[in-house]
C-alpha positions as CSV (number, residue, x, y, z in Angstrom):
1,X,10.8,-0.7,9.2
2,X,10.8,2.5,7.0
3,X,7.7,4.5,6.6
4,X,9.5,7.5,5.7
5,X,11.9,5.8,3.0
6,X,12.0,8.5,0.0
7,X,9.5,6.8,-2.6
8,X,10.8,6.7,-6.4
9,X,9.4,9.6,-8.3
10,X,7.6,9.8,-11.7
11,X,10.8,8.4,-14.2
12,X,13.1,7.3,-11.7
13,X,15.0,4.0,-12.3
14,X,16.0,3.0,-8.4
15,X,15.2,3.5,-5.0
16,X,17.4,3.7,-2.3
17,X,19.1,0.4,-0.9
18,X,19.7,2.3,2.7
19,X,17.6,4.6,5.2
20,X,15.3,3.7,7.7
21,X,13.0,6.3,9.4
22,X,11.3,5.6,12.8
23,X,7.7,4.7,12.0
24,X,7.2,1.3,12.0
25,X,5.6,-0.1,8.7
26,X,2.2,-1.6,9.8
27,X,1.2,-5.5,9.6
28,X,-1.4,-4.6,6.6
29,X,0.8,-3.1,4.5
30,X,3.1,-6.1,4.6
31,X,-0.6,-8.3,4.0
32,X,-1.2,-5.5,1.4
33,X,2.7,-6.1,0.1
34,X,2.1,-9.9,-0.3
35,X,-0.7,-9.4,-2.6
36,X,-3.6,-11.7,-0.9
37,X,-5.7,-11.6,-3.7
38,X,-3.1,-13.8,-6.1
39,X,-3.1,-16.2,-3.4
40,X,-5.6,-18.6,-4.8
41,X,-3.3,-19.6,-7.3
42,X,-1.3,-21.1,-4.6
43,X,-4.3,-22.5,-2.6
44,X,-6.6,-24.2,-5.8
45,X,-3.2,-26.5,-7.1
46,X,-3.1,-27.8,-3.9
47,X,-6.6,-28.5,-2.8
48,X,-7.5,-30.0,-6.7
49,X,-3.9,-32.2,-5.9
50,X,-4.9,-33.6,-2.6
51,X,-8.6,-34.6,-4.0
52,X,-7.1,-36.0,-7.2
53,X,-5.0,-38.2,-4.3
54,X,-8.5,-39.3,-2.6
55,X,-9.8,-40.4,-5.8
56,X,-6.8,-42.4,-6.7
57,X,-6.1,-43.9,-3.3
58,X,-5.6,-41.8,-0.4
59,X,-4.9,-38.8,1.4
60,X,-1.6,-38.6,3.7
61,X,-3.0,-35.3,5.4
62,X,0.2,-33.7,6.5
63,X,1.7,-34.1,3.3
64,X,-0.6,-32.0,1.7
65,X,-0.7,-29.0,4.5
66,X,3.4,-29.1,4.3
67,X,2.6,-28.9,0.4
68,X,0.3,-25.7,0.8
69,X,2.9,-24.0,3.0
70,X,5.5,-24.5,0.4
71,X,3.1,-23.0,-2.6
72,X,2.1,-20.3,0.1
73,X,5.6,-19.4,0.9
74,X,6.7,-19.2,-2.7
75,X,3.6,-17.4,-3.9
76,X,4.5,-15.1,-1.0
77,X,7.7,-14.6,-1.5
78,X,7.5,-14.4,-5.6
79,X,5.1,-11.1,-4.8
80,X,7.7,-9.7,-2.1
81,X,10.3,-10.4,-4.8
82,X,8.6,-8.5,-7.1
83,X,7.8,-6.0,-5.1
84,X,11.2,-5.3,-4.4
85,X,12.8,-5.8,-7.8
86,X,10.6,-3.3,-9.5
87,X,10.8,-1.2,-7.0
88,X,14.6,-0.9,-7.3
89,X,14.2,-0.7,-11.2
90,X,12.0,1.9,-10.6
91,X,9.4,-0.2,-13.0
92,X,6.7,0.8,-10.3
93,X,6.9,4.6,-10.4
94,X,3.3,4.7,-12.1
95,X,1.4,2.1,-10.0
96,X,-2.3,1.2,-11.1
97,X,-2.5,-2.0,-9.2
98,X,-2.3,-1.9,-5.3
99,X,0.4,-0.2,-3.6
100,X,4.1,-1.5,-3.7
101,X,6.4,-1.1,-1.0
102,X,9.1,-0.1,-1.9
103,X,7.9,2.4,-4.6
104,X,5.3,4.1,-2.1
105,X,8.2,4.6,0.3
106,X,6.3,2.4,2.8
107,X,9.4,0.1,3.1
108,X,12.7,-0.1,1.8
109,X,14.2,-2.2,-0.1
110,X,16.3,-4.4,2.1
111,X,14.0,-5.2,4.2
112,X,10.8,-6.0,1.2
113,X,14.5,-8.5,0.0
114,X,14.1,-9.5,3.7
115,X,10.7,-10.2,3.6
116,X,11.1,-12.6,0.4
117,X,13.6,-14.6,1.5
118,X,11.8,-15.0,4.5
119,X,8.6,-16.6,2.7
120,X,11.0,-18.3,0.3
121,X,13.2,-20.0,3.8
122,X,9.4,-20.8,5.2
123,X,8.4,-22.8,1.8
124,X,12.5,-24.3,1.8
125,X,11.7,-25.8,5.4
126,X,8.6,-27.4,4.6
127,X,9.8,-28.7,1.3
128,X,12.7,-30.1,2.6
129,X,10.9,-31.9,5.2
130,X,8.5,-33.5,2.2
131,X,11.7,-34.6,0.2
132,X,13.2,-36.3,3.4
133,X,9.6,-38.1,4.0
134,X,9.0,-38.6,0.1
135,X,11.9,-38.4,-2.7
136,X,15.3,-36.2,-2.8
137,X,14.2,-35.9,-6.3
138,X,12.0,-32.9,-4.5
139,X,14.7,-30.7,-3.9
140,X,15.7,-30.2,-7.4
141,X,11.8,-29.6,-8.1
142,X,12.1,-26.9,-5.3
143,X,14.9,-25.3,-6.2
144,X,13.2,-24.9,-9.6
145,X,10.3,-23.4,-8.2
146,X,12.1,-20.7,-5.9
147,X,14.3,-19.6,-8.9
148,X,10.7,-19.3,-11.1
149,X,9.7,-17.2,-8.2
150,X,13.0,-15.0,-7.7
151,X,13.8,-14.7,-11.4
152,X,10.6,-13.6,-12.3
153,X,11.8,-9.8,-12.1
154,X,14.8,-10.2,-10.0
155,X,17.9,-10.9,-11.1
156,X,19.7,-9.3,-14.6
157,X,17.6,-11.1,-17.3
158,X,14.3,-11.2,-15.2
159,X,12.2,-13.4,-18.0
160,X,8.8,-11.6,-16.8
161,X,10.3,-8.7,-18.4
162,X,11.1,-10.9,-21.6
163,X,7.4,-12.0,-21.9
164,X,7.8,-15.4,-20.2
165,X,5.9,-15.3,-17.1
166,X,2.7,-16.8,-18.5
167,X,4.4,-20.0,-19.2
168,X,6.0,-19.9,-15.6
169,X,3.2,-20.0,-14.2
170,X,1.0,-22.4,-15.9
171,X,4.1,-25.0,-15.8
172,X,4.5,-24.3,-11.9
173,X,1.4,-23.0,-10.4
174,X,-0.6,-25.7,-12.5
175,X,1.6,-28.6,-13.7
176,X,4.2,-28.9,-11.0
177,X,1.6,-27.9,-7.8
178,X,-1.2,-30.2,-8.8
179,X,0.3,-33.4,-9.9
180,X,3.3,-32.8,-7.2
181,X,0.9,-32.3,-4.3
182,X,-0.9,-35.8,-5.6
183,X,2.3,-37.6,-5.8
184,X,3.3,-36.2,-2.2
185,X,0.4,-38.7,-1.2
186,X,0.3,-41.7,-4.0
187,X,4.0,-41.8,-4.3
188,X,3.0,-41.9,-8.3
189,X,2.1,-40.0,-11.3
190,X,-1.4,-40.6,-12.4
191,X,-3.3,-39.7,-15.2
192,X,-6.1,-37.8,-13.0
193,X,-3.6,-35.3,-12.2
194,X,-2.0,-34.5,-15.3
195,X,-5.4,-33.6,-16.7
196,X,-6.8,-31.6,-13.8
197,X,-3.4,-30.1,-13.6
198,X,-3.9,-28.3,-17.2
199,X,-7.2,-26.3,-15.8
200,X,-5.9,-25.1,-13.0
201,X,-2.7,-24.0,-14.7
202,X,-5.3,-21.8,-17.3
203,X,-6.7,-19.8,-14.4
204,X,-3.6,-19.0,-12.7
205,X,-2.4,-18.0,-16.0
206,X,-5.5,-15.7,-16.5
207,X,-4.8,-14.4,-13.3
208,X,-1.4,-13.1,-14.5
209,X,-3.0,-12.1,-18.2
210,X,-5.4,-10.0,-16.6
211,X,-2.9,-8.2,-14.2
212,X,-0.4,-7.8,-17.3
213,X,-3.2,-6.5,-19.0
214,X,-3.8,-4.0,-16.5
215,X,-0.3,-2.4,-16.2
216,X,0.3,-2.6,-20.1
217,X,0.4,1.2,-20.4
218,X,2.7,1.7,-17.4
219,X,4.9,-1.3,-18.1
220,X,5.2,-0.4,-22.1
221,X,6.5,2.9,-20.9
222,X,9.0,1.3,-18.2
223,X,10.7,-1.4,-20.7
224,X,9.0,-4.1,-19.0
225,X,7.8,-6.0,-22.1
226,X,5.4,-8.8,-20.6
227,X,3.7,-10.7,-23.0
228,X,0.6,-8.1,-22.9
229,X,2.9,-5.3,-23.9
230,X,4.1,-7.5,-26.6
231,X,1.2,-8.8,-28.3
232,X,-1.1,-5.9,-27.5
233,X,-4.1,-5.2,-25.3
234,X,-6.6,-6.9,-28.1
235,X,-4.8,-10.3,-28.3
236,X,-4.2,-10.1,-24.1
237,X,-8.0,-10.2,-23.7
238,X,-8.8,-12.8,-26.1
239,X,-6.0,-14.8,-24.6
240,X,-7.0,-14.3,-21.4
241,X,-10.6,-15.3,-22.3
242,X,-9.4,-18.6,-24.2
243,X,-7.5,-19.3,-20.8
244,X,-10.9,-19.4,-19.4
245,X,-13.2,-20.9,-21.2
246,X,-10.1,-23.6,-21.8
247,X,-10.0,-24.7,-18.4
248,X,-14.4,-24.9,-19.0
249,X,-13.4,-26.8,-21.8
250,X,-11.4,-29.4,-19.3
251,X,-13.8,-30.3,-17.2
252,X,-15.4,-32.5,-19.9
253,X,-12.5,-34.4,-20.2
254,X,-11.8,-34.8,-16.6
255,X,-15.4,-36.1,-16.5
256,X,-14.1,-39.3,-18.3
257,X,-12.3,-40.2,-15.2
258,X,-14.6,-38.8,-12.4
259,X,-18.2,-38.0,-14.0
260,X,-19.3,-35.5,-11.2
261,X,-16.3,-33.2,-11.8
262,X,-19.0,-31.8,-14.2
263,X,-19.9,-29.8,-11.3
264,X,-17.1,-27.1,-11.8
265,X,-19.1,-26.0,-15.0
266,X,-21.0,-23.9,-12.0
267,X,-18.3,-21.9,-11.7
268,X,-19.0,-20.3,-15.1
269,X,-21.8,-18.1,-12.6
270,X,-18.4,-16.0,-11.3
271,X,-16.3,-16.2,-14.7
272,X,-19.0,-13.9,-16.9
273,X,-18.2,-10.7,-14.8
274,X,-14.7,-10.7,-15.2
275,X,-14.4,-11.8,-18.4
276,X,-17.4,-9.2,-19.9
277,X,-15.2,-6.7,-18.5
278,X,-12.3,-8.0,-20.4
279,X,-13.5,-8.2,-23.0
280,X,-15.4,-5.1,-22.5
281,X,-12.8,-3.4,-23.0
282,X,-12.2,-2.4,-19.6
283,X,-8.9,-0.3,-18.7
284,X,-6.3,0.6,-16.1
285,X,-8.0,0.8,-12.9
286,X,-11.3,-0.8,-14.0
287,X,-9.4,-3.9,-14.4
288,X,-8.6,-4.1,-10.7
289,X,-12.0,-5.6,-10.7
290,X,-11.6,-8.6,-13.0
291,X,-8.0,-9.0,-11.4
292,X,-10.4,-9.7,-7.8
293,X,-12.5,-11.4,-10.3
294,X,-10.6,-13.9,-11.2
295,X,-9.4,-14.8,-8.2
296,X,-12.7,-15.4,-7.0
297,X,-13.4,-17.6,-10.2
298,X,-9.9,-19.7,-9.0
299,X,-11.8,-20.6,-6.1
300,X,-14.8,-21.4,-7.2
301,X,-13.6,-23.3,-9.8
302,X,-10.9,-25.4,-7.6
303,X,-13.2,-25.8,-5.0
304,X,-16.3,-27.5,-7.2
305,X,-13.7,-28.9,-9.1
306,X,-12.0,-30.6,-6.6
307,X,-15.6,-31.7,-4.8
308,X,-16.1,-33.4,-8.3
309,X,-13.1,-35.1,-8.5
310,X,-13.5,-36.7,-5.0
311,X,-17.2,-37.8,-5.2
């Protein structure tokens, strides 16, 4: 895999579809490439699904590690896709996040495609063995999900460039993960998981507001108009701060159905750091700390949250 691929310089709008040199590109930068640190929002939306499932009657075990393959696979894959996309657009030629693989030359495009599809077949297999044990009905939800993923910044009209991710992601990272993940096991939709579905839906969303926020300089300047370069960096932090302290606001209501779910109010302990620094007025590269931030506070949050919801 290309190591040598010629990376996109300062204003280009491409990168080469063809070239491979003889270095082989190295297992961490494809770890690096998929982006572990926005892996919780694939992780929480199962693990708050599968307890919302013990509280309403019971666990089917296997359903629920097929399930976080699938929301591994397609977070996987969505990064990859990403990756790739804005690589070729040449989107990524200023880079403050982590390094991309196809902009840094690590990788070329093809094979970064490659990689995508790969995650996105992994997550396919294990979905369709859910719909064949569950519901067709879960191939059409699927399919959904890997064209939220792909289209994201692939494609001709990518909507993260039109400012629509943040919805995207709070429907299928928090609506569609949690309550589909529950159902995989109850064979029903239940009240529990609607409303625990909503906070975990916020914090993946602030997980996205915070890296928009981060790039809004370098995207503003490469047409990418994500809802942060739309609405500003002033409205991005408050937003991103109502996203938190909404999903806080949730766990009183979710404490209607399961009183100890209370307990995920702890998780306010890891929320203050990032969201001082967003609100701090924190910038660029500073921001790559409330970005790891808030994927810590996913955790935390899911994890109490979920502990709550079970006892």
């Amino acid at each position: 895999m290309s190591r040598n691929a010629a990376p996109i310089s300062h204003g280009s709008h491409g990168a080469p579809e063809r070239g491979r040199a003889s270095n082989v590109t190295s297992v961490r930068d494809w770890v690096a490439g998929a982006r572990p640190r926005t892996l919780p929002a694939a992780v929480v939306p199962v693990v708050v699904g599968t307890a919302v499932a013990a509280a309403d009657g019971s666990v089917i075990w296997w359903r629920s590690l097929y399930a976080l393959i699938v929301a591994l696979g397609i977070q996987i894959g969505t990064n990859y896709a990403n990756d790739y996309a804005d690589g070729v657009r040449g989107t990524d030629a200023e880079r403050l996040g982590p390094v991309r693989l196809v902009a840094a030359g690590i990788a070329s495009p093809r094979e970064v495609k490659a990689a995508s599809f790969c995650a996105f077949g992994v997550a396919g297999v294990a979905g369709l063995v859910l719909a064949l044990a569950t519901t067709p009905w879960l191939l059409v939800v699927g399919a959904a999900c890997f064209a939220s993923g792909w289209f994201y910044s692939a494609g001709p009209r990518p909507y993260g460039y039109a400012g629509l991710g943040e919805i995207f992601v709070f429907v299928f990272f928090g609506l569609v993960a949690v309550i589909g993940t529950a159902y995989l096991s109850l064979g029903r939709i239940t009240s529990l998981a609607v409303i625990a579905a909503i906070p975990v839906g916020l914090l993946a969303t602030a997980l996205l507001v915070v890296n928009n926020l981060r790039d809004i300089d370098t995207d503003r300047r490469a047409g990418k108009n994500t809802l942060a370069v739309r609405t500003g960096a002033v409205v991005t932090r408050w937003f991103y701060t109502t996203c938190v302290t909404g999903a806080f606001a949730l766990v009183v209501a979710i404490a209607f159905w399961r009183p100890v779910a209370l307990i995920a109010l702890l998780a306010v302990v890891p929320a203050l750091p990032p969201v001082r620094r967003v609100l701090g007025g924190a910038e660029g590269r500073d921001l790559v700390t409330a970005l790891a931030g808030t994927g810590m506070l996913q955790l935390a949050f899911g994890a109490l949250l979920a502990l709550g919801i079970v006892l």
